[in-house]
KEDRENDO-244523 format. One record per residue (C-alpha): residue in three letters; x, y, z. Coordinates in nm, 4 decimals. Each point is the difference from the previous one (the first is absolute). Example, Ala and Ser with C-alpha at 12.3 -4.5 7.8 and 13.67 -1.06 7.14 Angstrom:
# KEDRENDO-244523
+---------+----------+----------+----------+
: residuo :       xx :       yy :       zz :
+---------+----------+----------+----------+
:     ALA :   1.2300 :  -0.4500 :   0.7800 :
:     SER :   0.1370 :   0.3440 :  -0.0660 :
+---------+----------+----------+----------+
This chain:
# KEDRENDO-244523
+---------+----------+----------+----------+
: residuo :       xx :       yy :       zz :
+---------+----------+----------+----------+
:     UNK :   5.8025 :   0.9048 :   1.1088 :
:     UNK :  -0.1863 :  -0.3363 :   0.1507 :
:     UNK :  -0.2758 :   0.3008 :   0.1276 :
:     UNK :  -0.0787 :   0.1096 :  -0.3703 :
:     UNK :  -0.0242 :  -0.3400 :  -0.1131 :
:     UNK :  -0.2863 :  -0.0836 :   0.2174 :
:     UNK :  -0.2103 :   0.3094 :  -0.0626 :
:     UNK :  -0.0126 :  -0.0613 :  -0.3868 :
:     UNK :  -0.1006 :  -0.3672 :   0.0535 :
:     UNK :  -0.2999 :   0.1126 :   0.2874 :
:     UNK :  -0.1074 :   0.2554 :  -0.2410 :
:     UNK :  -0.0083 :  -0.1952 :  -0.3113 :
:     UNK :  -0.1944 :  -0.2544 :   0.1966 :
:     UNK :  -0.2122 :   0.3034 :   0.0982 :
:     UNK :  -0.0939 :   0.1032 :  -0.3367 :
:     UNK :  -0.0669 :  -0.3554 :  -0.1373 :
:     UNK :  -0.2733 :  -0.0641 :   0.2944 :
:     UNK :  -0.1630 :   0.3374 :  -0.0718 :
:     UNK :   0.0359 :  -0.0530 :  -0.3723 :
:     UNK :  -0.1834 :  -0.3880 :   0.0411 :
:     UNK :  -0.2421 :   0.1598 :   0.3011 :
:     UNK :  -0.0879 :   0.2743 :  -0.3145 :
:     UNK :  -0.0751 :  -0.2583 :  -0.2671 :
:     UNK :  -0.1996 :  -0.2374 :   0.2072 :
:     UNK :  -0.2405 :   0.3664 :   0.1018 :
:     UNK :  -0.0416 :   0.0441 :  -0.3467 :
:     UNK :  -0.0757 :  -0.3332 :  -0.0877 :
:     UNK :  -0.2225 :   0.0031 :   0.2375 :
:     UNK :  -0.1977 :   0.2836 :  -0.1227 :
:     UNK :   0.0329 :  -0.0830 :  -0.3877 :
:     UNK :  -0.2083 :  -0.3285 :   0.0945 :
:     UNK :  -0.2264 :   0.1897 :   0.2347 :
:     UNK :  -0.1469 :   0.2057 :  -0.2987 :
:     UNK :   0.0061 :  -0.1827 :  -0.2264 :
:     UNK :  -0.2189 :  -0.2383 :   0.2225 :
:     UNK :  -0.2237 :   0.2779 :   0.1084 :
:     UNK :  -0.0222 :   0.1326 :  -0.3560 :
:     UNK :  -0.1304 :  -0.3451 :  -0.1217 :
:     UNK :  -0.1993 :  -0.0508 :   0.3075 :
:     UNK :  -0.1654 :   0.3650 :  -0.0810 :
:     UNK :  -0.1315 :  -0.0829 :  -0.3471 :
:     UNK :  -0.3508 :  -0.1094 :  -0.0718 :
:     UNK :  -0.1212 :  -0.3382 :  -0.0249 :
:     UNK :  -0.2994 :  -0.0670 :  -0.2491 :
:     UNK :  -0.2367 :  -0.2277 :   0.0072 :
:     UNK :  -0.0648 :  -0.2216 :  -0.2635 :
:     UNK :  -0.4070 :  -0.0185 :  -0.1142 :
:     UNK :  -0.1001 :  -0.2892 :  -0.2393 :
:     UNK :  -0.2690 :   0.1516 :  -0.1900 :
:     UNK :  -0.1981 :  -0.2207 :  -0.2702 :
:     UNK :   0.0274 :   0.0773 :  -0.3538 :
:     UNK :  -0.2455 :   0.1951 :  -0.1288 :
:     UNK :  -0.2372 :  -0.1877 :  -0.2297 :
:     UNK :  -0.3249 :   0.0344 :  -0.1668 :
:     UNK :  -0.0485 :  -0.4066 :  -0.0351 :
:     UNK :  -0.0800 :  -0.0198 :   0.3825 :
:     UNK :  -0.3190 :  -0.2024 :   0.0298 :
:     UNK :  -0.1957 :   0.1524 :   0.3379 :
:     UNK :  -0.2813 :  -0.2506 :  -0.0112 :
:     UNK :   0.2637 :  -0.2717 :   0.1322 :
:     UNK :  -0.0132 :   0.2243 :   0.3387 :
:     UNK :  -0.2293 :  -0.0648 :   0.2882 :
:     UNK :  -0.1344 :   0.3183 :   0.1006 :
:     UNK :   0.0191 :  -0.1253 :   0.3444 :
:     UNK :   0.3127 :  -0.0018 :  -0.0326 :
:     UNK :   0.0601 :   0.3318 :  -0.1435 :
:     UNK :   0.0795 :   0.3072 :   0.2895 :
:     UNK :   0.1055 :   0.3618 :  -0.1833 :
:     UNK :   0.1587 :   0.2766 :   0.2008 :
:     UNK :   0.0154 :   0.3162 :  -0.1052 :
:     UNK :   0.2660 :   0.2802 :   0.0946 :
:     UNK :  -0.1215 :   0.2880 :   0.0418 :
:     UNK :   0.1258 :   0.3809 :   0.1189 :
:     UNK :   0.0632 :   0.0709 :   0.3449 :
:     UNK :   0.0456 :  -0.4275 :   0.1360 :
:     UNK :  -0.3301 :  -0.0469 :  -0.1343 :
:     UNK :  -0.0623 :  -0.3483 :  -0.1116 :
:     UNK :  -0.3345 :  -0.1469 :  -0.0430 :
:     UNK :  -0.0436 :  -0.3747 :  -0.1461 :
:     UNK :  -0.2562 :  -0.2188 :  -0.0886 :
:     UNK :  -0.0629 :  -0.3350 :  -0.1056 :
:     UNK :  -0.0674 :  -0.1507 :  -0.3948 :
:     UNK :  -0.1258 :   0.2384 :  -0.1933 :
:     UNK :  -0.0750 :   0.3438 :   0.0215 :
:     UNK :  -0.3661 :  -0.0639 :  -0.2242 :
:     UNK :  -0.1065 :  -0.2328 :   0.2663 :
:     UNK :   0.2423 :  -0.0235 :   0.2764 :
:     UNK :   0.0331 :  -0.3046 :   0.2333 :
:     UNK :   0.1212 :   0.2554 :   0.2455 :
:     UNK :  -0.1302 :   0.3713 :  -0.0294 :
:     UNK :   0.2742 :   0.2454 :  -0.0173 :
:     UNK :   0.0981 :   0.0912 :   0.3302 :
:     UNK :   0.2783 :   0.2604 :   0.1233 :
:     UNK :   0.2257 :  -0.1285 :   0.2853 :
:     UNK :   0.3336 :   0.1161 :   0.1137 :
:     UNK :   0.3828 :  -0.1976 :   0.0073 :
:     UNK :   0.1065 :  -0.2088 :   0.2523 :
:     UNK :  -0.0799 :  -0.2757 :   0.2022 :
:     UNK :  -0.4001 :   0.1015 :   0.0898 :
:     UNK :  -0.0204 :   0.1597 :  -0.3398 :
:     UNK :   0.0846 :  -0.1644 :  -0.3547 :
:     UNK :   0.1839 :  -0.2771 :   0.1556 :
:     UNK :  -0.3111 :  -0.1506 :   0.1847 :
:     UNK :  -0.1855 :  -0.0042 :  -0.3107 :
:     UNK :   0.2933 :  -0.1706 :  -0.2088 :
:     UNK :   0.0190 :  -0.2322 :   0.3159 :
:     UNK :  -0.3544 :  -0.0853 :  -0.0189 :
:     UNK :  -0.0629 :   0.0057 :  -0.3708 :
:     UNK :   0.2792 :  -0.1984 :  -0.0435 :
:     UNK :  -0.1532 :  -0.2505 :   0.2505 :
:     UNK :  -0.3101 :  -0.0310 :  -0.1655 :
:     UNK :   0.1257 :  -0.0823 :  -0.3258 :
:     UNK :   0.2136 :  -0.3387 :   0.1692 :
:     UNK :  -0.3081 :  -0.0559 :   0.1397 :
:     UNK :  -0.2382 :  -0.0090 :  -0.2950 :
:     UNK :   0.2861 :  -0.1742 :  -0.2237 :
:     UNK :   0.0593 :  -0.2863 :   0.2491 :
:     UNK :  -0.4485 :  -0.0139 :  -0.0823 :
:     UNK :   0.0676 :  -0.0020 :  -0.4050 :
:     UNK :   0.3328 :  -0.2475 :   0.0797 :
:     UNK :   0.1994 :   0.2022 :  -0.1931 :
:     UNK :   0.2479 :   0.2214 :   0.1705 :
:     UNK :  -0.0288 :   0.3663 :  -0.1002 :
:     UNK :   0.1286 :   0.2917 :   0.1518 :
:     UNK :  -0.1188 :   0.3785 :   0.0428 :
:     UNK :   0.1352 :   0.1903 :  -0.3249 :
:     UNK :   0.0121 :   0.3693 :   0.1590 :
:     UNK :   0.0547 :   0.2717 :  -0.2868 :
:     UNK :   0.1493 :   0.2965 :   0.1009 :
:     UNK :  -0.0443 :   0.3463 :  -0.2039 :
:     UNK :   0.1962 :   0.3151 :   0.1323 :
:     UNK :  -0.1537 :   0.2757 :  -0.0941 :
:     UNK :   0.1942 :   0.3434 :  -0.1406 :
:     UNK :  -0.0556 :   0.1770 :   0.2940 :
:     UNK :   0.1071 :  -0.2913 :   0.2462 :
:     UNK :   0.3723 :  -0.0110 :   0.1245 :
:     UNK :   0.2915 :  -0.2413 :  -0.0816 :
:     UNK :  -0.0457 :  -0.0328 :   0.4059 :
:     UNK :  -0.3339 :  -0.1363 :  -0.0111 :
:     UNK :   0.0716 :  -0.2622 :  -0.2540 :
:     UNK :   0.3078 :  -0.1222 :   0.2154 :
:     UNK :  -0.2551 :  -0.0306 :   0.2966 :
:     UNK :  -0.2113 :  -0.1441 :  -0.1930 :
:     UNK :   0.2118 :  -0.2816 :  -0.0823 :
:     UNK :   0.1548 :  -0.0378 :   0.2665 :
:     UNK :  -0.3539 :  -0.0961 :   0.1235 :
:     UNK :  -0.0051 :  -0.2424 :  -0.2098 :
:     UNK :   0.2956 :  -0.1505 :   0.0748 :
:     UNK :  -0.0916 :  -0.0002 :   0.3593 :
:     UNK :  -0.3614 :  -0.1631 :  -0.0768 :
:     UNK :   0.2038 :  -0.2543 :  -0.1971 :
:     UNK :  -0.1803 :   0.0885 :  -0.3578 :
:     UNK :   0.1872 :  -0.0856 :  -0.2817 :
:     UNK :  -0.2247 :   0.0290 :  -0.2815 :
:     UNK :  -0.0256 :   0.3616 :  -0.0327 :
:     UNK :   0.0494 :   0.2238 :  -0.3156 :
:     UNK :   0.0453 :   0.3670 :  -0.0251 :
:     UNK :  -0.1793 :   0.1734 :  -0.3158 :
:     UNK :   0.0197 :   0.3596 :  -0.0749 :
:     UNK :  -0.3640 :   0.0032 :  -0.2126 :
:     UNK :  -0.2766 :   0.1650 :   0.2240 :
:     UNK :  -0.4075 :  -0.0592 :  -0.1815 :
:     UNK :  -0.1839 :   0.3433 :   0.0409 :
:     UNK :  -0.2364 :  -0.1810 :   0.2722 :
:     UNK :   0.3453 :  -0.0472 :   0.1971 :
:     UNK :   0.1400 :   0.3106 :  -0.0663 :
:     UNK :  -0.3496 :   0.1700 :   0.1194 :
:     UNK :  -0.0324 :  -0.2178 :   0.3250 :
:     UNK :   0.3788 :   0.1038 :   0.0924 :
:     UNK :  -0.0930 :   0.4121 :   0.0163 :
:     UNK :  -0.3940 :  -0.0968 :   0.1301 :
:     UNK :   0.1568 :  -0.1734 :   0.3289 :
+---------+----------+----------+----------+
């Protein structure tokens, strides 16, 4: 009789350390997706974007100041310098990365310290940046990311192309 004693207590104690071994696996794996389901979903970037106004006064700007790149299809980006009428810069097509766009931000951005330190007023370059329809999501994201590495931070994205821009973008 002392025999069938011990084999109920050994197998009760059995069956509790599978039963807490079981819990502690599933646990385990409840936390595990849920972590990789929240480490799966997107992360978005937030953009602040000026508002759109038609009291902006443009004269206030230094053209020397002033660098526009345009987006174009295919990573084609061209940029110039003030205006496109009479352009500090003329409209040049370059390529991303580091001997492309960047060294011209770099070096734009360079000259206008320099030629603000000359006025004693401290200005910095304004770069406006216009994605065209046929230009991806993917080139905007380079393209500020660019200007994040170039340490820009007066930028602006605008969405309105003038028909001289619009024609220089399919010419190049």
């Amino acid at each position: 009789m002392e025999n069938l004693h011990e084999k109920t207590k050994s197998q009760n104690r059995t069956i509790k350390n599978t039963v807490i071994t079981i819990f502690g696996i599933c646990l385990f794996f409840v936390v595990f997706f849920v972590v990789t389901v929240k480490l799966s979903e997107p992360t978005v970037m937030t953009l602040n974007l000026p508002k759109t106004s038609e009291n902006i006064n443009h004269s206030t700007l230094d053209e020397h100041n002033v660098m526009t790149i345009l987006l174009g299809a295919n990573n084609k980006i061209i940029y110039y310098g003030g205006s496109l009428d009479s352009p500090i810069i003329s409209p040049t097509e370059t390529k991303y990365g580091e001997n492309g766009i960047r060294k011209e931000l770099t070096q734009q951005n360079k000259s206008s310290l320099e030629n603000s330190s000359k006025v004693s007023r401290p200005k910095k370059l304004i770069v406006i940046i216009k994605p065209s329809a046929k230009s991806t999501y993917r080139n905007l994201v380079d393209i500020l990311d660019e200007m994040t590495i170039t340490n820009i931070e007066n930028f602006t994205i605008v969405k309105d192309f003038t028909p001289e821009e619009s024609k220089l973008l399919t010419s190049k």
